[in-house]
N, C-alpha and C positions, 0 to 999 in steps of 0.2 A: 797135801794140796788144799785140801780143806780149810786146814786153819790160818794157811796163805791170804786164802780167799775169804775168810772172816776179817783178817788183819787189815787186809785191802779195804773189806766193804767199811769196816769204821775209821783208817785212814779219810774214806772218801768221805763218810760223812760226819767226822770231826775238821778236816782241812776247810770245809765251808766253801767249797768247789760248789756245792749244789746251789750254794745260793748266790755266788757269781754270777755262774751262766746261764741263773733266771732273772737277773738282773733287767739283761732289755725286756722283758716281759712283765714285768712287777713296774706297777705307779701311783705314784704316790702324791699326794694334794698338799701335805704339809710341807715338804721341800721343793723350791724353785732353785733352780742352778742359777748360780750366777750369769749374767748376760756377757762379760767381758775376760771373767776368767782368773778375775783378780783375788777370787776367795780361796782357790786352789791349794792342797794343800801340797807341798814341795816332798818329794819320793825319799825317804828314809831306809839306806838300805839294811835291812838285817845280820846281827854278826851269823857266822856259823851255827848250827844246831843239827847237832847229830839225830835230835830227834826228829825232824822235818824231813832231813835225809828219809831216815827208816819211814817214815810214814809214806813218802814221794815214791819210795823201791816197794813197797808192800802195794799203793795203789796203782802200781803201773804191771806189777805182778800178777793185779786179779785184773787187770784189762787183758793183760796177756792170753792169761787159763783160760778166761772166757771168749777170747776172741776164736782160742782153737780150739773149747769148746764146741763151740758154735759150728767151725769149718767143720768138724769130724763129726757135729751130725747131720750137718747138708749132703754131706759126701756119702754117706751112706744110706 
């Protein structure tokens, strides 16, 4: 479970997850967004990758461990 839960924690912070969802937090003076929309860049989707897989199941493993971590020492 351990080494789940290492796999997980650099999953998470190699996917670049953490720096998504500090996103609306983080601002920045060099970049103005376009006003109309038109610089946008159009959604590419990725082939398959088995590795992205393993990384997405190793970080949703250590949310798991830890979430019932958590419950089993509230509970007690």
């Amino acid at each position: 479970m351990a080494g789940i839960l290492c796999l997980g924690a650099y999953g998470f912070v190699d996917s670049g997850f953490g720096k998504w969802i500090s996103a609306p937090f983080v601002t920045s003076s060099q970049q103005k967004p376009p006003q109309d929309g038109s610089n946008r860049k159009k959604h590419q989707p990725r082939p398959f990758d088995p590795l992205r897989l393993g990384k997405a199941m190793a970080e949703l493993s250590a949310m798991l461990y830890l979430g019932a971590y958590v419950v089993r020492k509230r509970n007690k």
